[in-house]
N, C-alpha and C positions, 0 to 999 in steps of 0.2 A: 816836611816840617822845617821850619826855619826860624832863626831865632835872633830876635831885634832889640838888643840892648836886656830889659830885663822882662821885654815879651817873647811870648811862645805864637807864633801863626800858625796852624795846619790848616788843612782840606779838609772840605768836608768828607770825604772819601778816607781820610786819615783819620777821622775823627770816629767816622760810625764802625771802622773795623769790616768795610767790606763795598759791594758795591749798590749802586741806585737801578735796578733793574728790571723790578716790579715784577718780581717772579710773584708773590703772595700772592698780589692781587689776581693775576691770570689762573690759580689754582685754586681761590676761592670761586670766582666765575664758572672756570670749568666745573665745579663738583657742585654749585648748586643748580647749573642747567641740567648737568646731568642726574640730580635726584629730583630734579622735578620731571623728566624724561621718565624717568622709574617710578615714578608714582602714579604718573597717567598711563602710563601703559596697563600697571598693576587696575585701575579705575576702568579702564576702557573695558582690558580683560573682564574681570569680575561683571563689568554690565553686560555683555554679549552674551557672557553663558548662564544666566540668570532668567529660571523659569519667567515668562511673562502670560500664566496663568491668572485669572482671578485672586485667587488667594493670595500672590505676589504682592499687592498693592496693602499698604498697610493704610485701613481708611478708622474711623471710629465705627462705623457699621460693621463692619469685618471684624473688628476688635470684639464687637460687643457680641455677636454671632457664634464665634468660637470660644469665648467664655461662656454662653448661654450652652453650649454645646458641651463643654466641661463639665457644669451645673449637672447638665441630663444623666451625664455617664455616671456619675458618683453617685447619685443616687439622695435621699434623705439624710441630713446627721443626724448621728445618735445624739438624741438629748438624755439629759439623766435620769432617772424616776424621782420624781418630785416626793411620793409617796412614801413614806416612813415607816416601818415597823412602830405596831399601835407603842408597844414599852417603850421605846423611846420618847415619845410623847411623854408618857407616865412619870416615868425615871428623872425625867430633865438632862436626858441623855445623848448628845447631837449624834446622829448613823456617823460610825466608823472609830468613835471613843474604844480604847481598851478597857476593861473595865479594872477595877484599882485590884483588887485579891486582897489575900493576907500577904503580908512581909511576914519572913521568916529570918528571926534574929541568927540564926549561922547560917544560912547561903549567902557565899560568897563567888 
């Protein structure tokens, strides 16, 4: 740094507090070949040991097969009984009302 009447000169190497080496840049490069190295390998793997049966292929027929299949196992749902107990009817009583009682002025 040098100093010219009532200027100031440095370097730029005086100025940034270090040096121009490009260290950054070479260890951004290394670590993103290296995870893309690690992720193909992880894809590679996983392809190779991966049944290549029928059923492997996710198609819409397949889809639609094994939910048809699901269907079968489980059988019918229960629907409700639509049917009503006749006094309900009568009463104007929908199935499952509690019915009102007496109140009792001291239960508390």
């Amino acid at each position: 740094m040098e100093k010219r009447g009532d200027e100031v000169h440095a370097s730029e190497t005086e100025v940034s507090g270090g040096s121009k080496e490009g260290v950054v840049r070479w260890v951004l490069i290394i670590g993103l070949i290296l995870a893309v190295g690690f992720l193909t390998i992880i894809w590679v793997t996983g392809a190779a040991v991966q049944d290549d049966g029928a059923d492997s292929e996710t198609s819409v027929s397949n889809t639609i097969a094994v939910e048809e299949a699901a269907d079968e196992d489980r059988g019918e749902p229960i629907a409700p009984a639509m049917d009503g107990p006749e006094e309900a009817a009568d009463t104007g009583e929908e199935p499952g009302d509690a019915p009102a009682g007496d109140p009792k002025p001291d239960a508390n």
